[in-house]
FIVEX-489627 format. One record per residue (C-alpha): residue number from 1; x, y, z. Coordinates in Angstrom, 1 decimal, always signed. Each point is the difference from the previous one (the first is absolute). Layout:
# residues N
+-----+--------+--------+--------+
|   i |      x |      y |      z |
+-----+--------+--------+--------+
| NUM |      X |      Y |      Z |
...
+-----+--------+--------+--------+
END
This chain:
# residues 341
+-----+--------+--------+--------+
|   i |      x |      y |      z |
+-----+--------+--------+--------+
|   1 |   +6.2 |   +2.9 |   -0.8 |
|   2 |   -3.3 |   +1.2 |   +1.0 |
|   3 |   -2.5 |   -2.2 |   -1.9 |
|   4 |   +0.5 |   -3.0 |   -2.0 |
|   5 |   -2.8 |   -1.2 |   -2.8 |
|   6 |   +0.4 |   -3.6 |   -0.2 |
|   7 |   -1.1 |   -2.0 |   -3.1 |
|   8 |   -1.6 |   -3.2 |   +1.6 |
|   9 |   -1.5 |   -0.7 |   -3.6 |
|  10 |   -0.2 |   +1.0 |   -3.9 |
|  11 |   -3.2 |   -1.8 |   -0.2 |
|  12 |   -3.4 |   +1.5 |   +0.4 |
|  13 |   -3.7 |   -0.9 |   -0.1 |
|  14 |   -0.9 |   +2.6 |   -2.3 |
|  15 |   +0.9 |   +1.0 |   -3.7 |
|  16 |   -0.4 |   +3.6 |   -0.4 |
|  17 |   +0.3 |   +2.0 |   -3.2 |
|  18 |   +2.3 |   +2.5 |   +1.6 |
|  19 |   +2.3 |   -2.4 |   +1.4 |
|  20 |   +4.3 |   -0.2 |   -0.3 |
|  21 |   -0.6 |   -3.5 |   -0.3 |
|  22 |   -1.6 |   -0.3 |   -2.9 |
|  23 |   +3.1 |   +1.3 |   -2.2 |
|  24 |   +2.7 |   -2.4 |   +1.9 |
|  25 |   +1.4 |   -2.8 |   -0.8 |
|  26 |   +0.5 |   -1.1 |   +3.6 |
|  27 |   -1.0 |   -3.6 |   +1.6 |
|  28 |   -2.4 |   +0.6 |   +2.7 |
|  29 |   +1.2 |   -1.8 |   +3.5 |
|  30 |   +0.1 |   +0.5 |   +3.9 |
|  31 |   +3.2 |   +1.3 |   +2.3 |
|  32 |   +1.4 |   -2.9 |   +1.6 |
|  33 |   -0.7 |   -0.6 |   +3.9 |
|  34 |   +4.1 |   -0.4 |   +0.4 |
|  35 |   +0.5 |   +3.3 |   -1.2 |
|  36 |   -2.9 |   +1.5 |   +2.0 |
|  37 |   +1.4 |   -1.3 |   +2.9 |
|  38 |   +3.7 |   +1.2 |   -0.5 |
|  39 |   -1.9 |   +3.7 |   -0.9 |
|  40 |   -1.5 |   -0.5 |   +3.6 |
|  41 |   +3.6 |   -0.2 |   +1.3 |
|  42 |   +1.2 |   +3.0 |   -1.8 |
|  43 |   -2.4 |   +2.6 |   -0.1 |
|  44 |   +0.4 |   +2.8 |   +3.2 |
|  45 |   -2.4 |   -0.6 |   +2.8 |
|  46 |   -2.8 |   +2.9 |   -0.7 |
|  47 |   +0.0 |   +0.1 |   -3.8 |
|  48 |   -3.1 |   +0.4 |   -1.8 |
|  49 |   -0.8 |   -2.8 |   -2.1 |
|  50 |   -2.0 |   +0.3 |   -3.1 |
|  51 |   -1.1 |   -3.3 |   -1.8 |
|  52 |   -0.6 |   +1.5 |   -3.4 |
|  53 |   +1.0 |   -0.4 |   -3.6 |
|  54 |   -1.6 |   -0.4 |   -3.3 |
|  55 |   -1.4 |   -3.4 |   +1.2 |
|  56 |   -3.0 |   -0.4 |   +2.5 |
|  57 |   +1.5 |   -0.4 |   +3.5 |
|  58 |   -2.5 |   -2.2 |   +2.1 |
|  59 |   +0.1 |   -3.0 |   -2.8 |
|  60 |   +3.8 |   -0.6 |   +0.4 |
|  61 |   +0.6 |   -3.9 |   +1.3 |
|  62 |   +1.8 |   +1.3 |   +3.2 |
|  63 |   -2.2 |   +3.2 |   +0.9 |
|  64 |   -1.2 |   -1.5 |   +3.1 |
|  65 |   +3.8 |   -0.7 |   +1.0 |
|  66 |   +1.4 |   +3.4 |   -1.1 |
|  67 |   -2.7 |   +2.2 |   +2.1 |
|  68 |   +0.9 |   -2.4 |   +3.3 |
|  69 |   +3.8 |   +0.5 |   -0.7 |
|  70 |   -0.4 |   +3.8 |   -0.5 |
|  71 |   -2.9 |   +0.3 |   +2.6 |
|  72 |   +2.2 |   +2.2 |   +2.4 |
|  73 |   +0.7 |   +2.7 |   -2.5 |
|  74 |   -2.7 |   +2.6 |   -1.9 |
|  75 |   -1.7 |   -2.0 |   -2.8 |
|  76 |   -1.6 |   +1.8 |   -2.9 |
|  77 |   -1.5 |   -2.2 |   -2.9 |
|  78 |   -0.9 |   +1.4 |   -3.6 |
|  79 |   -2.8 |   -2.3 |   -1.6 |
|  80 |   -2.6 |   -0.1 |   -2.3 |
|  81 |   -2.8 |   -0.6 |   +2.8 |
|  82 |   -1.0 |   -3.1 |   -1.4 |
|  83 |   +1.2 |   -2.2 |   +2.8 |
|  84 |   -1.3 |   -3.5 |   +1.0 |
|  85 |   -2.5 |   -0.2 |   +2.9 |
|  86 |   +2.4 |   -2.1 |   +2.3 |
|  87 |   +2.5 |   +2.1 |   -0.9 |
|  88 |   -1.3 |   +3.1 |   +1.2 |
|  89 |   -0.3 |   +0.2 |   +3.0 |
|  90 |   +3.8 |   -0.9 |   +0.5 |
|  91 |   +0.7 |   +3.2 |   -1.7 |
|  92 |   -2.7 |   +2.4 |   +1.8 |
|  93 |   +2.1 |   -1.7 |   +3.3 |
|  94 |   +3.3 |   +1.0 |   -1.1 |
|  95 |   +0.1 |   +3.2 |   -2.4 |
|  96 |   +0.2 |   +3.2 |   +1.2 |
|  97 |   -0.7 |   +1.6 |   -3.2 |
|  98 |   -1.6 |   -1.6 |   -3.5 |
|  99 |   +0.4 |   +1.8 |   -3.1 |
| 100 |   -3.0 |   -1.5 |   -2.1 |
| 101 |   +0.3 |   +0.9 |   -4.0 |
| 102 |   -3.0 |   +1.4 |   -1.1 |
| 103 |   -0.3 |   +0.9 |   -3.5 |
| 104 |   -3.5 |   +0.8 |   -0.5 |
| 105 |   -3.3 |   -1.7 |   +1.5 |
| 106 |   -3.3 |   -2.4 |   -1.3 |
| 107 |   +0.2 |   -0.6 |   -4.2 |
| 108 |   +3.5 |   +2.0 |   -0.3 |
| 109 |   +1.7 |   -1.9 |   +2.4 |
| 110 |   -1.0 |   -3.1 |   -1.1 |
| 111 |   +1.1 |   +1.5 |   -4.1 |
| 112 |   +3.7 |   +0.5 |   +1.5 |
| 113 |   +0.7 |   -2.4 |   +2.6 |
| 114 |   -2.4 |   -3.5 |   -1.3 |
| 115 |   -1.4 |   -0.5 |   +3.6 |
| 116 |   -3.2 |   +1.4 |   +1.4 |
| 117 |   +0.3 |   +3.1 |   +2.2 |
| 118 |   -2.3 |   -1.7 |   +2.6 |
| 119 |   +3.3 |   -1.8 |   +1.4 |
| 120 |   +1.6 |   +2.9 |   +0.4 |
| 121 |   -3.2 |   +1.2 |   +2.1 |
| 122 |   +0.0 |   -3.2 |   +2.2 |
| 123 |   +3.6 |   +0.4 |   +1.3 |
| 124 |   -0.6 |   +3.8 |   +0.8 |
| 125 |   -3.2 |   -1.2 |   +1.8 |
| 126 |   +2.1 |   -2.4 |   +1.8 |
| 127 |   +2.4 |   +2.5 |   +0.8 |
| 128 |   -2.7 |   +2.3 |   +1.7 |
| 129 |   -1.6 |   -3.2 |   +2.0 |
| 130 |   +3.5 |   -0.8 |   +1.5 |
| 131 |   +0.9 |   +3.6 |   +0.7 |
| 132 |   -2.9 |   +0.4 |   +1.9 |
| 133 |   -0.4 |   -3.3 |   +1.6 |
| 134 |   +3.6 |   +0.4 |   +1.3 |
| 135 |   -0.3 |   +3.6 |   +0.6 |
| 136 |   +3.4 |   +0.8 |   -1.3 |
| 137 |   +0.9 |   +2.9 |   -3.3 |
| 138 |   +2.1 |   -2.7 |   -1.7 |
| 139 |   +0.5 |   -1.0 |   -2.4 |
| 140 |   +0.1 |   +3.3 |   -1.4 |
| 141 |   -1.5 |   +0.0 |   -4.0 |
| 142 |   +0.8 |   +1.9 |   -2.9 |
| 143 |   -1.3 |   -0.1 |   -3.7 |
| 144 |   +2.4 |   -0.3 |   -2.9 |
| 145 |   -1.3 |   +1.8 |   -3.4 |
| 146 |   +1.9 |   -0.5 |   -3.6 |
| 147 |   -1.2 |   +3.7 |   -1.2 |
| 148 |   -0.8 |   -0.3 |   -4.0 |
| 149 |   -1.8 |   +2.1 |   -2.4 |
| 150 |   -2.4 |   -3.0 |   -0.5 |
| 151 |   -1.0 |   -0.4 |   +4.1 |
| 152 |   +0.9 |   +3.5 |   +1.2 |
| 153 |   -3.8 |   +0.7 |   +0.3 |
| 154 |   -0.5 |   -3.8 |   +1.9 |
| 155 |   +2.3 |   +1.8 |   +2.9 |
| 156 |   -3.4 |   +1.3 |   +1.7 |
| 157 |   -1.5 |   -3.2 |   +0.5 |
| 158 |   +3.2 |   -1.4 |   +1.4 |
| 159 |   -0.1 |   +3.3 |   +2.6 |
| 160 |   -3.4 |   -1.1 |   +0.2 |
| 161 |   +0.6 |   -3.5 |   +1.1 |
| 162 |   +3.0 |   +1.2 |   +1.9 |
| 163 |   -2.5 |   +2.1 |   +2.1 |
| 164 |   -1.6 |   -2.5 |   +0.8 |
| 165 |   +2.4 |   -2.2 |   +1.2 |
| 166 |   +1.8 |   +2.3 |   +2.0 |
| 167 |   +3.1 |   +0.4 |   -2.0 |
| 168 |   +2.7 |   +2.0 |   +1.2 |
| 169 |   +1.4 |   +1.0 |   -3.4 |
| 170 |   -0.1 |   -0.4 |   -3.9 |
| 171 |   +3.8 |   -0.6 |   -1.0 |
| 172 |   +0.0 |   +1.2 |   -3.8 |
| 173 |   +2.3 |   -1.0 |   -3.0 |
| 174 |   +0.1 |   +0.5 |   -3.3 |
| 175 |   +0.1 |   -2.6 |   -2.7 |
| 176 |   +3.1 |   -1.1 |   -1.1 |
| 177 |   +0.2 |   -1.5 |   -3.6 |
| 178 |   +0.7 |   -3.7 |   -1.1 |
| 179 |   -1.3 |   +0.2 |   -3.8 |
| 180 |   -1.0 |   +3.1 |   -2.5 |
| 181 |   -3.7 |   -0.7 |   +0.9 |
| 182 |   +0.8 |   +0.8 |   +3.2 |
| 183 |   +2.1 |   +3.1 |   -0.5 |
| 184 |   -3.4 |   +2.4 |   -1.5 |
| 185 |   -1.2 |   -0.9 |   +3.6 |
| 186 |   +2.1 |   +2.3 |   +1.8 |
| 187 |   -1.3 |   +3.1 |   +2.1 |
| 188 |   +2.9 |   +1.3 |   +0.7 |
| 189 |   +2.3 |   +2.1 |   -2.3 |
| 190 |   +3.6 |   +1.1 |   -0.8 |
| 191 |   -1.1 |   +3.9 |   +0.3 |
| 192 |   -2.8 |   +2.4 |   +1.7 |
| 193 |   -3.0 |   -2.6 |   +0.6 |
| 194 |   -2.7 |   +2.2 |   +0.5 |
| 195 |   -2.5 |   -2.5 |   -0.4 |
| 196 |   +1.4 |   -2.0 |   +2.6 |
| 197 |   +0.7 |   +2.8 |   +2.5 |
| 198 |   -4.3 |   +1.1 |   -0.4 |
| 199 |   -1.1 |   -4.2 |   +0.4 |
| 200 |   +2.3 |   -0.1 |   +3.1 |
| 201 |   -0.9 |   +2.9 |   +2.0 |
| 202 |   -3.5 |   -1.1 |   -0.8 |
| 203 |   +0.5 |   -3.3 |   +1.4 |
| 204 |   +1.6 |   +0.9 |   +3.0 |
| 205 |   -2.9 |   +2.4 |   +0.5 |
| 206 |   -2.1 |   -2.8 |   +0.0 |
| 207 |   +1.5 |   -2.3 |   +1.5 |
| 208 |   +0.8 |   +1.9 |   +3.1 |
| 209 |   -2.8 |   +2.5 |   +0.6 |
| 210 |   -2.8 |   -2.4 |   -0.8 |
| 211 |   +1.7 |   -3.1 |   +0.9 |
| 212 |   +2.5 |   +0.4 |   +2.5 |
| 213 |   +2.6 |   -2.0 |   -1.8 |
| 214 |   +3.6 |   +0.9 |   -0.9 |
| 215 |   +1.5 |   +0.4 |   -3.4 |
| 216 |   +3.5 |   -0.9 |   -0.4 |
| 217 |   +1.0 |   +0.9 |   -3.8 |
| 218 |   +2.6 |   -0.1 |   -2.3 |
| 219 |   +1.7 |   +2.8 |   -1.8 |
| 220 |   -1.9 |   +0.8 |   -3.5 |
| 221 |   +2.5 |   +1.2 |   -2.3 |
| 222 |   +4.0 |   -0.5 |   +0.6 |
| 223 |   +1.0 |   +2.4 |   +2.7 |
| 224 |   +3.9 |   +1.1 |   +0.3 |
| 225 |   +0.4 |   -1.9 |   +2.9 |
| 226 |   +1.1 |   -3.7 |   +0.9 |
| 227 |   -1.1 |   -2.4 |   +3.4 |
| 228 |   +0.5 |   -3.3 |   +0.3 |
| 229 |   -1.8 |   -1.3 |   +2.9 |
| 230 |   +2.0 |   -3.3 |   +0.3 |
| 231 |   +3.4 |   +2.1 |   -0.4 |
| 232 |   -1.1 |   +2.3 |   +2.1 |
| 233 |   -1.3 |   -2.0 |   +3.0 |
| 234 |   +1.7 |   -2.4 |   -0.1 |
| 235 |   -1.5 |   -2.8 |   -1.8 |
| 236 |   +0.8 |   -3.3 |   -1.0 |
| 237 |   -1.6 |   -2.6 |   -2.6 |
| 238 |   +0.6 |   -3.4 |   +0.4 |
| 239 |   -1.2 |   -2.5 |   -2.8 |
| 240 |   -0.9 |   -3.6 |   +0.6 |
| 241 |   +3.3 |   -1.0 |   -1.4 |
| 242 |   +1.5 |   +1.9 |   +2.7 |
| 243 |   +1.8 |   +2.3 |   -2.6 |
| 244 |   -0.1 |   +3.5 |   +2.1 |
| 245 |   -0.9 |   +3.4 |   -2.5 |
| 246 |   -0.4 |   +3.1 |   +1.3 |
| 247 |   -3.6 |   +0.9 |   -1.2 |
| 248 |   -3.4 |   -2.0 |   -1.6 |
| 249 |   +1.1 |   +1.2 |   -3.5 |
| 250 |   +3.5 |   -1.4 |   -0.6 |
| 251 |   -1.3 |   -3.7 |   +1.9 |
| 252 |   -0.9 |   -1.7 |   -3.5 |
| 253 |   +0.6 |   +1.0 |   -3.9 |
| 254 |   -2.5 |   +1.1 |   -1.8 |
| 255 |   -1.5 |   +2.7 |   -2.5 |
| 256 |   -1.2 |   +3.1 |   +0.8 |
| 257 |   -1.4 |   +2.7 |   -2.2 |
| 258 |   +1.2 |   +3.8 |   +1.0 |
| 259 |   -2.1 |   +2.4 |   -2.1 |
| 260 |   +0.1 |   -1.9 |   -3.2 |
| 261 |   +3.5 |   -1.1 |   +0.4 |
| 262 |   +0.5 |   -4.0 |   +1.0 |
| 263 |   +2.7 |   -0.6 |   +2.9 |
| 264 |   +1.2 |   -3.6 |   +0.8 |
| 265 |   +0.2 |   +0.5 |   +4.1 |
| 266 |   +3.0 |   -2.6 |   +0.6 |
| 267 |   -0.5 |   -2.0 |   +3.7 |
| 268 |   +3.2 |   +1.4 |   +2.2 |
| 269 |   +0.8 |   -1.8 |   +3.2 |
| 270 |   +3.5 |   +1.2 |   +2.0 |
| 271 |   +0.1 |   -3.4 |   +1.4 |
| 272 |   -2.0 |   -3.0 |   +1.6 |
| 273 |   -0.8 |   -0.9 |   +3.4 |
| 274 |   +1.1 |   -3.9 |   -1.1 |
| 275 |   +3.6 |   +1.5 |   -0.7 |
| 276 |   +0.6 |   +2.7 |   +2.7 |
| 277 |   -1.9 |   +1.6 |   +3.0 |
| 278 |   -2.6 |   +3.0 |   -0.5 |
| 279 |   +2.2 |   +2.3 |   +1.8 |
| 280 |   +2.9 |   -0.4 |   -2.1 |
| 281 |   -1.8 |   +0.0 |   -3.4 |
| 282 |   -1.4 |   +3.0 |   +1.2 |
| 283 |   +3.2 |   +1.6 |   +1.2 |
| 284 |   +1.7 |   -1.0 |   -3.0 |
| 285 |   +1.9 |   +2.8 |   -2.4 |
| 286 |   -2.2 |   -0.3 |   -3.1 |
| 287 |   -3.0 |   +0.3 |   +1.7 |
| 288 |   +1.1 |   +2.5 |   +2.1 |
| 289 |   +0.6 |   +2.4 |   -3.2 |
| 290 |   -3.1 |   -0.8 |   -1.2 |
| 291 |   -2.0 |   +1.3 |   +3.1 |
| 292 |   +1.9 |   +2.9 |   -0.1 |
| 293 |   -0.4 |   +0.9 |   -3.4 |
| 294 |   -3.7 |   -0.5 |   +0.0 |
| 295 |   -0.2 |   +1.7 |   +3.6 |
| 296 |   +1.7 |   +3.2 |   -2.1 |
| 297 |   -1.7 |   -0.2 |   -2.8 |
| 298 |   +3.2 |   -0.4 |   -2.1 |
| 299 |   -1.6 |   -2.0 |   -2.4 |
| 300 |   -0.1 |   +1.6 |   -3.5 |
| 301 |   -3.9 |   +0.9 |   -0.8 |
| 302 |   -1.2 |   -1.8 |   -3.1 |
| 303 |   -4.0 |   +1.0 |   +0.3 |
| 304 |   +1.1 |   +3.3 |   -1.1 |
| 305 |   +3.6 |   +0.0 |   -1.7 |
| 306 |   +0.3 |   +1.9 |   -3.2 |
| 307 |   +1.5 |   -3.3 |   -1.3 |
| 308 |   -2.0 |   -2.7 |   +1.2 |
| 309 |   -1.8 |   -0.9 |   -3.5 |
| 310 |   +3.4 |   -0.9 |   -1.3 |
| 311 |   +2.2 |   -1.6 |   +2.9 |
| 312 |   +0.5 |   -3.7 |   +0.3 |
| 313 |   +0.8 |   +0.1 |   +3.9 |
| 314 |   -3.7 |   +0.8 |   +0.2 |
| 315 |   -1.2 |   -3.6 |   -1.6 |
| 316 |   +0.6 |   -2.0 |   +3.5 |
| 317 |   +1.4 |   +1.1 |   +3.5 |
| 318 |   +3.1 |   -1.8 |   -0.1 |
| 319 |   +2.3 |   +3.1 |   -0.3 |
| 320 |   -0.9 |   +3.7 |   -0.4 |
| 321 |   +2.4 |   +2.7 |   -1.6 |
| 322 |   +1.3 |   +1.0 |   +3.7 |
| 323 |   +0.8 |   -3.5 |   -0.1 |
| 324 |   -2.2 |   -1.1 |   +3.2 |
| 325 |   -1.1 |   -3.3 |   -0.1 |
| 326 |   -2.7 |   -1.3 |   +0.4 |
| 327 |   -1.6 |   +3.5 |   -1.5 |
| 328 |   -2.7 |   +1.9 |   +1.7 |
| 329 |   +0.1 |   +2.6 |   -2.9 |
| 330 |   -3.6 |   -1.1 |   -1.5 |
| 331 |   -1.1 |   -1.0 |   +3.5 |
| 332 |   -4.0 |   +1.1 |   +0.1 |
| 333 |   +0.1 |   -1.0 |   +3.9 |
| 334 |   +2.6 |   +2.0 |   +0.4 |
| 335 |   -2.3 |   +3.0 |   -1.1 |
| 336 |   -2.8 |   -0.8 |   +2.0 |
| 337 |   -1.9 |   -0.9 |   -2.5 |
| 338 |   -0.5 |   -3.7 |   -0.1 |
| 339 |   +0.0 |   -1.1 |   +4.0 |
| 340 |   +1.3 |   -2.7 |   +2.4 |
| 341 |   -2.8 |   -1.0 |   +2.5 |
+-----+--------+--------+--------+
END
């Protein structure tokens, strides 16, 4: 294990349209500070740790206590960048790097994520006050973009506003959908995406010549090959239940829309830190076959199966017709199209 993502939270600050939460059925609550402090025992000296998850990070009840327990290792945080103002300085002190999701900037933002962009604005100004009074490159700070059809021209005032800030990269996704509304939203496709391929070499045009910022997209259309980044370096997700699943998109159930067709994602832990140690749910047989068969790309390919229109394997992940389970067959992420940040 290279990285873990730990789940200190399932709550957040915001309530964006785009959102996973908004189609679960979940109750919202906080990892324990017992089961942070057995994770502290457990996890190698020199992981990276990533405090991440569909929940905002730096509003969890033992943040404070899981930064100092993890201080000696790499800390990354994902957040929405609307932090408290007691609270932020903790984090500029102890992040290397801040992933900051960034959707769009002034009236958009404010249309997608109910909150006004100018708190977003404050913590990057903080950031560039405390990188300069302390005369230090950390914490490093990347944008996240959700790309749509409905905000892909709102991506050159983020590179604007990235610009200015001194960004070091725009991390780009696609949308991935929840409802049907959702689903004509898409910019990517299942075939040749000319479209797309024309607005992205434009952007990055932009974004680097003029702007000196870099572009880090997602494929357009489905491409014949598969990645998983947590498979293949080595990445762990760990919930606040402590239930241990190998990747962001098999941590809760919920519904996803993949061109047109819904998909109920089932949540798959191999085990939980309350039960056994990291190191042997890890090691164990099941989710040993799993890495491997997702590192090989022996998953069946349902995006582009002959037969996917009338298979019932293809209505949740729970088994495919290889019979690999959990299923990466429909996995987006696993075609680069919808991205881990």
């Amino acid at each position: 294990m290279k990285k873990i993502y730990l789940e200190l939270t399932s709550r957040c600050n915001l309530s964006c349209d785009m959102c996973y939460r908004n189609t679960w059925d979940n109750v919202a609550g906080d990892m324990d500070e017992k089961l942070l402090e057995k994770l502290k025992e457990e996890i190698p000296a020199g992981t990276d740790i990533v405090f991440a998850g569909i929940g905002e990070p730096t509003i969890a009840r033992h943040f404070r206590r899981a930064v100092e327990l993890f201080s000696d290792h790499p800390l990354e945080i994902t957040t929405n960048g609307v932090i408290d103002k007691k609270t932020l300085p903790f984090v500029l002190k102890h992040f290397r790097r801040m992933i900051i999701s960034v959707d769009a900037t002034g009236d958009a933002y404010y249309h997608l994520r109910k909150t006004d962009f100018q708190k977003v604005k404050e913590t990057l100004e903080a950031v560039r006050r405390f990188k300069k009074e302390e005369e230090t490159k950390y914490p490093f700070i990347d944008f996240a973009l959700v790309l749509s059809r409905s905000n892909k021209e709102k991506i050159y005032d983020v590179i604007d506003t990235a610009a200015e800030y001194g960004i070091d990269r725009i991390l780009v996704s696609h949308l991935l959908p929840q409802e049907k509304a959702q689903a004509e939203d898409i910019f990517y496709t299942e075939s040749k995406n000319e479209e797309g391929r024309v607005f992205k070499d434009k952007v990055n045009i932009y974004a680097y010549f003029r702007k000196r910022i870099v572009m880090s997209f997602p494929h357009m259309e489905i491409k014949t090959e598969r990645l998983c980044p947590f498979v293949e370096n080595d990445q762990v997700y760990i919930d606040r239940f402590g239930d241990v699943v190998p990747c962001y998109r098999f941590a809760n159930t919920y519904k996803e829309i993949v061109f047109g067709r819904e998909k109920t994602v089932l949540k798959h832990p191999f085990g939980n830190i309350n039960d056994m140690s990291l190191q042997e749910i890890y090691d164990k047989k099941d989710y040993r076959r799993f890495r491997e068969a997702v590192k090989n790309a022996r998953h069946p390919s349902c995006v582009d199966c002959d037969f996917r229109h009338g298979c019932s394997y293809i209505e949740d992940t729970e088994y495919d017709c290889s019979g690999y389970s959990p299923s990466c067959a429909d996995c987006l992420w696993n075609r680069q199209i919808i991205r881990c940040t």
